[in-house]
MARTIGU-188079 format. One line per field, with one value per residue (C-alpha): residue in one letter; residue number from 0; x, y, z. Coordinates in nm, 3 decimals, decimal comma, always signed. Layout:
N
rest <- (A:...)
nr <- (NUM:...)
px <- (X:...)
py <- (Y:...)
pz <- (Z:...)
END
This chain:
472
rest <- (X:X:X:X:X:X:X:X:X:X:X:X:X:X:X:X:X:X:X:X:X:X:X:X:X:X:X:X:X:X:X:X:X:X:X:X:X:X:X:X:X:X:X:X:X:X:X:X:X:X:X:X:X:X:X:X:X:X:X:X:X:X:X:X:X:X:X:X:X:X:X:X:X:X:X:X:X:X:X:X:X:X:X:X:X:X:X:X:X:X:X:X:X:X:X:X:X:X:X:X:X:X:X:X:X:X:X:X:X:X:X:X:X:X:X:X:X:X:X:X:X:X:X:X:X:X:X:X:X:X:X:X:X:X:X:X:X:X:X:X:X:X:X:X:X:X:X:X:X:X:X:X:X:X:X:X:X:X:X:X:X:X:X:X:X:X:X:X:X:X:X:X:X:X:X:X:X:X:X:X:X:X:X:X:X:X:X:X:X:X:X:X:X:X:X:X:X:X:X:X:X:X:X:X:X:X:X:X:X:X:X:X:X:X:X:X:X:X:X:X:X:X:X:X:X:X:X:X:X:X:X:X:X:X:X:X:X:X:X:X:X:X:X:X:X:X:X:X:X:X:X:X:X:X:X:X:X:X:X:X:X:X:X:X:X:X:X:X:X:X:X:X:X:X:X:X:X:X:X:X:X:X:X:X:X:X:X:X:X:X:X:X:X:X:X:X:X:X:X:X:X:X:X:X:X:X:X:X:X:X:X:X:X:X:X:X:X:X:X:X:X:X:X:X:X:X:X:X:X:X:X:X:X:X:X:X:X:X:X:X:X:X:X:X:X:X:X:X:X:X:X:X:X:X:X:X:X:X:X:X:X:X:X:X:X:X:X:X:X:X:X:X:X:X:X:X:X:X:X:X:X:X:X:X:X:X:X:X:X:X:X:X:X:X:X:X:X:X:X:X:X:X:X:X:X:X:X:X:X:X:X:X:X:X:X:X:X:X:X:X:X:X:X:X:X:X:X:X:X:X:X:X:X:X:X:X:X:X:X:X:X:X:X:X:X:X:X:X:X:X:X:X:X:X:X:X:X:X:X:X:X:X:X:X:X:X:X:X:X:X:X:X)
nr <- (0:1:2:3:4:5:6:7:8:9:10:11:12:13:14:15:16:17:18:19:20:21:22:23:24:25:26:27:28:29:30:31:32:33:34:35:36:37:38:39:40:41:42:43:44:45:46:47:48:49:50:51:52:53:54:55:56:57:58:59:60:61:62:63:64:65:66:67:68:69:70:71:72:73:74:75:76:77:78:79:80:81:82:83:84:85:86:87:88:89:90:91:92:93:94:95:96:97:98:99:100:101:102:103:104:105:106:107:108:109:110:111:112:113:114:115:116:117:118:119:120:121:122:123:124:125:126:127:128:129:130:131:132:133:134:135:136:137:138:139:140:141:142:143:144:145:146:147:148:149:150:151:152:153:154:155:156:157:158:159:160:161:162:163:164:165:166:167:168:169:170:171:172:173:174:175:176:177:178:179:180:181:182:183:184:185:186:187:188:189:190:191:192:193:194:195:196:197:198:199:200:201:202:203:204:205:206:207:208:209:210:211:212:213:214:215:216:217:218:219:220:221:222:223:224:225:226:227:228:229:230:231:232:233:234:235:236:237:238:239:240:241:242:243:244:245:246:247:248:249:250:251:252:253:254:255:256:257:258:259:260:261:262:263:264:265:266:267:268:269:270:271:272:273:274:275:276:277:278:279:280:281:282:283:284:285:286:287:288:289:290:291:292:293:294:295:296:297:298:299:300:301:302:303:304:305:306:307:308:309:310:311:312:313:314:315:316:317:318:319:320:321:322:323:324:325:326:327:328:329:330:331:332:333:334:335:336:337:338:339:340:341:342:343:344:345:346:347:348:349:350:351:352:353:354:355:356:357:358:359:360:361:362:363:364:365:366:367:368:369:370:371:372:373:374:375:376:377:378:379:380:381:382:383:384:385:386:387:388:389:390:391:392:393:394:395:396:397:398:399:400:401:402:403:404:405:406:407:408:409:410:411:412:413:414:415:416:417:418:419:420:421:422:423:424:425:426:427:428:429:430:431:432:433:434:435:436:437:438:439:440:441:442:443:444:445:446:447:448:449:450:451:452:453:454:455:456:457:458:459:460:461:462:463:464:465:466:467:468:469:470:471)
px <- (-0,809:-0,991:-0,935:-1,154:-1,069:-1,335:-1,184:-1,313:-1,064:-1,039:-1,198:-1,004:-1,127:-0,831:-0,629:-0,764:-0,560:-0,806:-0,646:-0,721:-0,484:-0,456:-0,479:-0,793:-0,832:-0,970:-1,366:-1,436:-1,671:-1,603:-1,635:-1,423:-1,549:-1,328:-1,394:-1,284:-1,446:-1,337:-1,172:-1,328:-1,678:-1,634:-1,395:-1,643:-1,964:-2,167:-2,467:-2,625:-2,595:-2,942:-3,207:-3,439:-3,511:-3,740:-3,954:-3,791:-3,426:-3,346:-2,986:-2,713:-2,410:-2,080:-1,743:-1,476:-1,059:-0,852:-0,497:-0,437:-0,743:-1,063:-1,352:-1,711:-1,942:-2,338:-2,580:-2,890:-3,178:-3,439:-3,776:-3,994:-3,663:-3,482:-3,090:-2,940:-2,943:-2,966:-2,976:-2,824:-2,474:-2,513:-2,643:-2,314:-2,114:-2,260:-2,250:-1,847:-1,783:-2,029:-1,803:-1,482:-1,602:-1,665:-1,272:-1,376:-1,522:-1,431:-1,765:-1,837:-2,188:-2,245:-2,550:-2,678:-3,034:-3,180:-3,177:-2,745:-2,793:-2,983:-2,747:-2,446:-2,579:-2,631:-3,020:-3,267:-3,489:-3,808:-4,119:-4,010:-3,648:-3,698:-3,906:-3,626:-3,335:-3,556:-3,597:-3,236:-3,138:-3,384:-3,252:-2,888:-2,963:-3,167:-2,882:-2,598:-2,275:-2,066:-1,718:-1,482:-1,123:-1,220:-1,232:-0,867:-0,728:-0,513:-0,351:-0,286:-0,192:-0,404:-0,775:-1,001:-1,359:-1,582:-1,987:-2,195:-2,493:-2,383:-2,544:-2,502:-2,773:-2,990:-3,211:-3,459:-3,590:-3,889:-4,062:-4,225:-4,089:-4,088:-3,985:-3,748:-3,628:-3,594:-3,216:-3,010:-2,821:-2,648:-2,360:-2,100:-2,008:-1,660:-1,520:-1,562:-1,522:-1,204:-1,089:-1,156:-0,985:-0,637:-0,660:-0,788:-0,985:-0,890:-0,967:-1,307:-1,415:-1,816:-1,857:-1,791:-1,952:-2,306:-2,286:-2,305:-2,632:-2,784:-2,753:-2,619:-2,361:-2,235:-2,247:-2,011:-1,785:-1,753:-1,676:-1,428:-1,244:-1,178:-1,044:-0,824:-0,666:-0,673:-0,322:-0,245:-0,211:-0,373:-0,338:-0,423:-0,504:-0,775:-0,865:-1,129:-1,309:-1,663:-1,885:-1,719:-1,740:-2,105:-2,184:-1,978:-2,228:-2,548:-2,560:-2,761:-2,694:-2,413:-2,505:-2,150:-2,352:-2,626:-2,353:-2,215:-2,525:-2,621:-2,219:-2,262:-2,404:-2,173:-1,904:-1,983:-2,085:-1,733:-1,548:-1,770:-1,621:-1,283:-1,277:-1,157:-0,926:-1,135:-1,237:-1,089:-1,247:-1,053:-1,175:-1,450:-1,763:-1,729:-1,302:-1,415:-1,184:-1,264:-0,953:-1,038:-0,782:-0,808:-0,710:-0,370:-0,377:-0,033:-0,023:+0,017:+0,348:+0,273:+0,410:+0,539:+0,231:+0,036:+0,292:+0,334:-0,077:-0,035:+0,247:+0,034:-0,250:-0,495:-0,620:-0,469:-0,792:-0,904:-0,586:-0,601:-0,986:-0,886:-0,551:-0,783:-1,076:-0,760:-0,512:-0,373:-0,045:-0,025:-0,344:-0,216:+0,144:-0,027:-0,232:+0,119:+0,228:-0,086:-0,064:+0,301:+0,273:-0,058:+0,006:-0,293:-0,313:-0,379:-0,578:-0,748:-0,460:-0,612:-0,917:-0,753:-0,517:-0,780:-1,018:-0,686:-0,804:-1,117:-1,156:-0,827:-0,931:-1,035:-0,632:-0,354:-0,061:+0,238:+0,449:+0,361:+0,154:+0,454:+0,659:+0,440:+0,456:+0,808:+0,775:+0,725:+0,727:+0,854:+0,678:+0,754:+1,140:+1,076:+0,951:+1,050:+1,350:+1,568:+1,552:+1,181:+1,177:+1,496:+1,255:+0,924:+1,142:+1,292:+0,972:+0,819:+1,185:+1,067:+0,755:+0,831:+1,133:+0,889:+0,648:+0,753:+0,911:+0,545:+0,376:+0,703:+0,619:+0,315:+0,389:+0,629:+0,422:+0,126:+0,412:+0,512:+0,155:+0,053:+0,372:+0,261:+0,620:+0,457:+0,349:+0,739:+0,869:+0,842:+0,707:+1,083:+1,149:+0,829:+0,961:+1,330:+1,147:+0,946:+1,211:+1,451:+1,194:+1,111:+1,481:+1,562:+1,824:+1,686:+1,592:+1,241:+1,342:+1,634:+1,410:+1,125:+1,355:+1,471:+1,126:+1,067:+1,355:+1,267:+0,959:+1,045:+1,129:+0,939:+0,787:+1,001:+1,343:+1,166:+1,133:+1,496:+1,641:+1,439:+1,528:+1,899:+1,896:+1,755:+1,916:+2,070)
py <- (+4,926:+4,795:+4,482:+4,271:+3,941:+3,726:+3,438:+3,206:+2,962:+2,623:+2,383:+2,255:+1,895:+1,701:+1,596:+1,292:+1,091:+0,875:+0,635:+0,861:+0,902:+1,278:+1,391:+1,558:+1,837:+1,844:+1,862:+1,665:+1,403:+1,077:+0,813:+0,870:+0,780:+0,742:+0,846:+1,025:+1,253:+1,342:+1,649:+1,780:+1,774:+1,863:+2,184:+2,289:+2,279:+2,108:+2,085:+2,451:+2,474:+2,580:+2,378:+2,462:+2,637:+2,763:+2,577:+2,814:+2,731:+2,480:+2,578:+2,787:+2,896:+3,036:+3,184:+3,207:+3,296:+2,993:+3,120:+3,207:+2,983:+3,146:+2,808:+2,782:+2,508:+2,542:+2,298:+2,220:+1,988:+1,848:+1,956:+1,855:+1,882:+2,192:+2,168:+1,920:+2,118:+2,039:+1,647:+1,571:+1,650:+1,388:+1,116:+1,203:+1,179:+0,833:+0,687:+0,804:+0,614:+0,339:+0,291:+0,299:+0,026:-0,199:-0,198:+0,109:-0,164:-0,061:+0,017:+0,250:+0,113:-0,009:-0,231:-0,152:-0,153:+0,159:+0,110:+0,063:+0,385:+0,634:+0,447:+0,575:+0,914:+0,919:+0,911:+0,731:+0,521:+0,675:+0,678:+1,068:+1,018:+0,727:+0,939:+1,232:+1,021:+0,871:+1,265:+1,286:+1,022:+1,133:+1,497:+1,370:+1,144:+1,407:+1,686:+1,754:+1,983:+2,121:+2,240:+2,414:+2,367:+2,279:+1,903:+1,778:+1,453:+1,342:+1,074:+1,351:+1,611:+1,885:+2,089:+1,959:+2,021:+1,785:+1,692:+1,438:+1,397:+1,366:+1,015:+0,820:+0,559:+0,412:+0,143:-0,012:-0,351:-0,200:+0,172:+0,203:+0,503:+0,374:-0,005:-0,126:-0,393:-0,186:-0,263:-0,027:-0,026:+0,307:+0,417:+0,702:+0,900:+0,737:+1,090:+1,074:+0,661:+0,700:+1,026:+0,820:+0,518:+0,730:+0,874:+1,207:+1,221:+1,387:+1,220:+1,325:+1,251:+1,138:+1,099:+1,543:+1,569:+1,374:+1,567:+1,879:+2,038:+2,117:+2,062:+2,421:+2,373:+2,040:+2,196:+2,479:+2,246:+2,017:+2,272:+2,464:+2,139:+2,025:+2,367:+2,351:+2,003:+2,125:+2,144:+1,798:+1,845:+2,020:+2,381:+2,583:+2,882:+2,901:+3,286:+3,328:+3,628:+3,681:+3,768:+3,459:+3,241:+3,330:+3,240:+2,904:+2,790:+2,949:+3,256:+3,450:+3,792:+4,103:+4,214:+4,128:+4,198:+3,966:+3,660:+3,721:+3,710:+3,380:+3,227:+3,304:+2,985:+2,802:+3,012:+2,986:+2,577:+2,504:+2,781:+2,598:+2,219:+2,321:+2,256:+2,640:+2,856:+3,154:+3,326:+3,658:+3,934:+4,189:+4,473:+4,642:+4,628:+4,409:+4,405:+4,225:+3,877:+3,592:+3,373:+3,057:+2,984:+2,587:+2,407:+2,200:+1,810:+1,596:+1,365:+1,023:+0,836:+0,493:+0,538:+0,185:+0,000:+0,222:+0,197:-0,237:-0,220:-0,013:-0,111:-0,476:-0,336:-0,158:+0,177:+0,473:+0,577:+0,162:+0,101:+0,441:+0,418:-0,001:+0,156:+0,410:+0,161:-0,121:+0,092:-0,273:-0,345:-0,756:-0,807:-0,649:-0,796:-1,161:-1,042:-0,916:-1,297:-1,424:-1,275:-1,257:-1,683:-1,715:-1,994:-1,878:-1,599:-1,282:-1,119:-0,845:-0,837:-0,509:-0,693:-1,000:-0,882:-0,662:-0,974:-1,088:-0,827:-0,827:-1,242:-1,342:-1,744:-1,777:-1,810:-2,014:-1,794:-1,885:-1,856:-1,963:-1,704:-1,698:-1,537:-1,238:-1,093:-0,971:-0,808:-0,471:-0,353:-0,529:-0,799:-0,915:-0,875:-1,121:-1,408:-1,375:-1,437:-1,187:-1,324:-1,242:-0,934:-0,825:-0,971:-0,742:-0,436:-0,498:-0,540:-0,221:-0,044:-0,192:-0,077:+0,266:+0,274:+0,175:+0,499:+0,847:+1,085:+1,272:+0,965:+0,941:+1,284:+1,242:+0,929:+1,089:+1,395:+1,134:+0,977:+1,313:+1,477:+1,113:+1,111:+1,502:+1,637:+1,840:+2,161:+2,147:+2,222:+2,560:+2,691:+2,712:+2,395:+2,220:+2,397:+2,239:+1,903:+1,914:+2,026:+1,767:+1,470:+1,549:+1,613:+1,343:+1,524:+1,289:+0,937:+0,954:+0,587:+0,749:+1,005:+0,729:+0,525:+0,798:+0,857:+0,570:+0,525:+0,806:+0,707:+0,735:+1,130:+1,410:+1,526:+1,893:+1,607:+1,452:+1,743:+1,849:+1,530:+1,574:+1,933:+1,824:+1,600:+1,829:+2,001:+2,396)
pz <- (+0,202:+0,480:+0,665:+0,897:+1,094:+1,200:+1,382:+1,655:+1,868:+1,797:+2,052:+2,347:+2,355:+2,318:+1,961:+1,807:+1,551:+1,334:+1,086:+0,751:+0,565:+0,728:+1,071:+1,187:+1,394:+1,744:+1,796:+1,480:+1,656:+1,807:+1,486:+1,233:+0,885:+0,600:+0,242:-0,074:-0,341:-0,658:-0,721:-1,049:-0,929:-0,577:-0,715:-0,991:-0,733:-1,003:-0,758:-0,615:-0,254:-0,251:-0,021:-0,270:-0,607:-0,760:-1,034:-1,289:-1,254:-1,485:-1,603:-1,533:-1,684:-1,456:-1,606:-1,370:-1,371:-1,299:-1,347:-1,697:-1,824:-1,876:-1,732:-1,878:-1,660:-1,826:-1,647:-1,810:-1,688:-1,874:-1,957:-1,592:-1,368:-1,207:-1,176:-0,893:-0,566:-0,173:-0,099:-0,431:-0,307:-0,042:-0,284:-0,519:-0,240:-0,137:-0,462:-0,541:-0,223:-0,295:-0,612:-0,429:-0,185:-0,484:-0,590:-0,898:-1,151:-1,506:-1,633:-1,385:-1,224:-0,855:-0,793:-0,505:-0,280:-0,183:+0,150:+0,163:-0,087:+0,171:+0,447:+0,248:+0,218:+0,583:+0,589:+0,769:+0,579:+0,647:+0,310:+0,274:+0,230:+0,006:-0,250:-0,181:-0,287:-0,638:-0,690:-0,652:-0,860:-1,181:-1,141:-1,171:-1,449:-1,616:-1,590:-1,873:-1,763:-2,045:-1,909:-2,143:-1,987:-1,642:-1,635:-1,498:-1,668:-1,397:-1,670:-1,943:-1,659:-1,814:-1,873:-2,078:-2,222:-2,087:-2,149:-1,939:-1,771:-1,377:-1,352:-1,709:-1,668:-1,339:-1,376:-1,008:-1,008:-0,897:-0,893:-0,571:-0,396:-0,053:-0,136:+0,077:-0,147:-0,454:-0,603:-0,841:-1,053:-1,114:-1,356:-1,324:-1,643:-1,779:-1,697:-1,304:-1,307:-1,514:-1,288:-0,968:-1,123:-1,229:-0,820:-0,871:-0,527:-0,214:+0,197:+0,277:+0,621:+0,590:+0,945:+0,960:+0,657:+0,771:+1,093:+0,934:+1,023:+0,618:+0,266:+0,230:+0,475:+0,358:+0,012:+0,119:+0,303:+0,025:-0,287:-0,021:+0,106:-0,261:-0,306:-0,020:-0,204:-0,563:-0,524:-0,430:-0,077:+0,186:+0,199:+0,513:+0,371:+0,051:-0,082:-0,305:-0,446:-0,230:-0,602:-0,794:-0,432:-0,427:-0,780:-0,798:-0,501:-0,644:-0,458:-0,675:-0,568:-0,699:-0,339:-0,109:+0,244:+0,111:-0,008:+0,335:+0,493:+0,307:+0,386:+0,752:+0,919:+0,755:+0,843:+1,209:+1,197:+1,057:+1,303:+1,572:+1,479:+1,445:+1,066:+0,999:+1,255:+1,085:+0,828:+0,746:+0,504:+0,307:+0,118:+0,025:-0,243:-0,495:-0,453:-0,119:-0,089:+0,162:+0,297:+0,484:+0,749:+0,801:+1,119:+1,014:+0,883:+0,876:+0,648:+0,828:+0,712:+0,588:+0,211:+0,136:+0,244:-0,023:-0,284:-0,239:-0,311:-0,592:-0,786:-0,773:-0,981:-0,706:-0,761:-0,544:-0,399:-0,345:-0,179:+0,027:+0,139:+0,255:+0,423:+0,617:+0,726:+0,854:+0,959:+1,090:+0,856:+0,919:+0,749:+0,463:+0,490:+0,478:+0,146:-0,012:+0,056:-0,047:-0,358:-0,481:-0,397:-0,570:-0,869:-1,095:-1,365:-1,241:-1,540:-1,283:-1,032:-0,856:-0,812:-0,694:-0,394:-0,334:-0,287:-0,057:+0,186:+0,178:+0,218:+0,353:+0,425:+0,062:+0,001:+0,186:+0,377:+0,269:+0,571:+0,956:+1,155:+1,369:+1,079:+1,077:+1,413:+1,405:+1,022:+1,000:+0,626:+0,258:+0,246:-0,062:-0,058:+0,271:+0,058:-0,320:-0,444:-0,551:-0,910:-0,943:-0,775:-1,075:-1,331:-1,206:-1,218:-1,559:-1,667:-1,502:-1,648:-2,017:-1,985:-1,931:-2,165:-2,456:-2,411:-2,581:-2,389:-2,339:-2,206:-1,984:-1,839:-1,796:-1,555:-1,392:-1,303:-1,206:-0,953:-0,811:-0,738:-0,597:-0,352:-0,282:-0,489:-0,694:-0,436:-0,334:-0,719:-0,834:-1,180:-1,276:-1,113:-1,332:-1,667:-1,634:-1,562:-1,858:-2,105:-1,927:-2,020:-2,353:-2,477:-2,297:-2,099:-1,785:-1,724:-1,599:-1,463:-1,226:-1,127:-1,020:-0,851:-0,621:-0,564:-0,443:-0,292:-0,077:+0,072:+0,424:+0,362:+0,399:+0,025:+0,053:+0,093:-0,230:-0,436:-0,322:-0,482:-0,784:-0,818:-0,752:-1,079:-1,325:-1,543:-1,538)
END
């Protein structure tokens, strides 16, 4: 068997930390732009990478191997439309974030204008783009994807079937094309809103992916960075078979020289910007296998911060995309205050502390200014009493107690892929877990506690004191 390297240095311009939650490697660009996508449609490329199709192709249907499970995706447009392709992904992409930046209502629709729409997608808002991005929106709307055990409930912890159209419903205040004022309103299907809402999204950089010089290259980078998180955290090396590569972006072709051929700019504009070390080829024909070497990410450690936003009602990804864009802690100290003193109801309290962030002179502090400079981290311990703090916990200990040992695994396993356990645990380590829980062999309430307990450790020193209380 034959083997070929190609592999290009990474750039020597200097390291530059940004305040995602990862590390990015050098060359990136100077702004750094925070964002997230969701895993299921990033990883299942449900948008070709093509620029353009033909008239002609209006469905698809791709089969693929993942593991043991055999995954069906069929996309099928309506009569008048082709499937989404090119500038679509970017509009997806803006609207996901659009609906993170709006705290993840519950019914899944952003109002926005067109204008902050084409902003978000990182285009200028010239007549042509205007009518490009309407185009966009009716082919998304217009589009139903069928996926037999490919769609990942993050709360259940397993493949499902799925059907949706990719946009449910959009409705403009007014239909000219090239109106600046025009105003949307545009809902998600509940299966991405709810899979956004549970934290199934990985960091996506928009300021690397707008720079990115075409459709077809920010298509590639987008299906092949959600591939390189599938696992829950960042992997640095992603193989994938060249024919079954080719087809998940639209590759048309049983030809390997031609898929190469097609994968090549992309190859060389991500080598170029330091996104991938290299890409290295093995094999021959058909047998041929690509493995994408990626340039390394560290996670950066602020745990605690994340988990006080959380455990007070805010979505992972809301709290992790406002953690990003104000890497500042004080500000979000003083809204911990501000909300564990705040005397009304709180019937939305992820909305709530989340307005606490976003508007902190709507609410009083309650301590001095000159109490905040020397804290570093608990908050809340600082300023409730100990009583209350016993009382939240025994609640939170209730809650859980109440649920069946199946809904307690399934927390559980939503707690250890969110605090990045889960790539630590082996297949043997998982089983003994899972037959722990459900004969009740383990308190899932010891095992969260030393989770959190450990926040300040490293997720491999996690996973070792969850292996160490399993048991034989």
């Amino acid at each position: 068997m034959s083997k070929k390297v190609a592999r290009e240095k990474n750039l020597t311009a200097p390291e530059r930390v940004t305040a995602l939650d990862v590390v990015l490697p050098s060359g990136l660009g100077s702004v750094a732009s925070g964002g997230h996508d969701e895993l299921n449609v990033a990883r299942l490329s449900l948008i070709s990478a093509q620029s353009r199709v033909p008239s002609s192709y209006t469905s698809w249907t791709r089969t693929y191997q993942a593991g043991e499970t055999t995954v069906t995706v069929t996309c099928t447009a309506l009569t008048g439309h082709v499937v989404p392709h090119g500038l679509d992904n970017d509009v997806m992409v803006a609207i996901i974030n659009l609906y993170l930046e709006d705290g993840c209502p519950e019914d899944g629709t952003i109002r926005v204008s067109m204008h902050r729409l084409l902003q978000a997608a990182g285009l200028n808002g010239s007549a042509h783009y205007y009518r490009e991005v309407r185009q966009c929106l009716r082919r998304l709307q217009s589009t139903s994807y069928q996926i037999v055990q490919g769609w990942w409930v993050h709360g259940r912890q397993r493949h499902v079937d799925a059907t949706f159209n990719y946009l449910w419903k959009v409705t403009a205040t007014r239909e000219d094309d090239d109106d600046i004022r025009s105003a949307l309103e545009i809902r998600l299907p509940d299966e991405v809103a709810r899979s956004i809402r549970d934290g199934y999204v990985k960091p996506l950089d928009l300021g690397v992916y707008r720079d990115l010089s075409s459709p077809p290259v920010r298509a590639v980078y987008r299906v092949l960075d959600a591939l390189r998180w599938d696992s829950g955290s960042a992997q640095n090396r992603v193989t994938v078979n060249l024919l079954e590569w080719g087809e998940r972006l639209s590759i048309y072709s049983a030809e390997p020289d031609k898929i190469r051929r097609v994968l090549q700019p992309a190859h060389e504009e991500l080598t170029h910007r330091g996104i991938l070390l290299g890409v290295e080829i093995e094999g021959r024909g058909k047998a041929q296998q690509l493995t994408y070497v990626f340039a390394p990410v560290t996670r950066l450690p602020d745990p605690e911060l994340l988990h006080e936003l959380t455990r007070r009602g805010m979505y992972p990804a809301v709290a992790g995309k406002y953690l990003h864009d104000h890497p500042d802690p004080v500000p979000v100290q003083r809204a911990l205050r501000q909300f564990d003193a705040y005397p009304g109801r709180k019937q939305n309290a992820g909305a709530l502390l989340r307005d606490m962030l976003i508007h902190p002179e709507r609410y009083d502090d309650p301590l001095p200014l000159a109490a905040l400079r020397g804290e570093r981290l608990r908050p809340a311990a600082a300023v409730q009493p100990v009583l209350l703090e016993q009382e939240v916990e025994a609640a939170q200990v209730a809650e859980l107690l109440a649920l069946s040992p199946a809904r307690q695994l399934s927390r559980l396993e939503h707690q250890l892929t969110f605090m990045q356990v889960t790539p630590h645990l082996s297949g043997s380590d998982r089983e003994r877990l899972k037959r722990g829980v459900l004969n009740q062999q383990v308190s899932v309430v010891h095992l969260i506690q030393t989770l959190l307990r450990s926040l300040s450790q490293s997720p491999e020193e996690r996973a070792a004191l969850i292996r160490a209380a399993l048991p034989a």
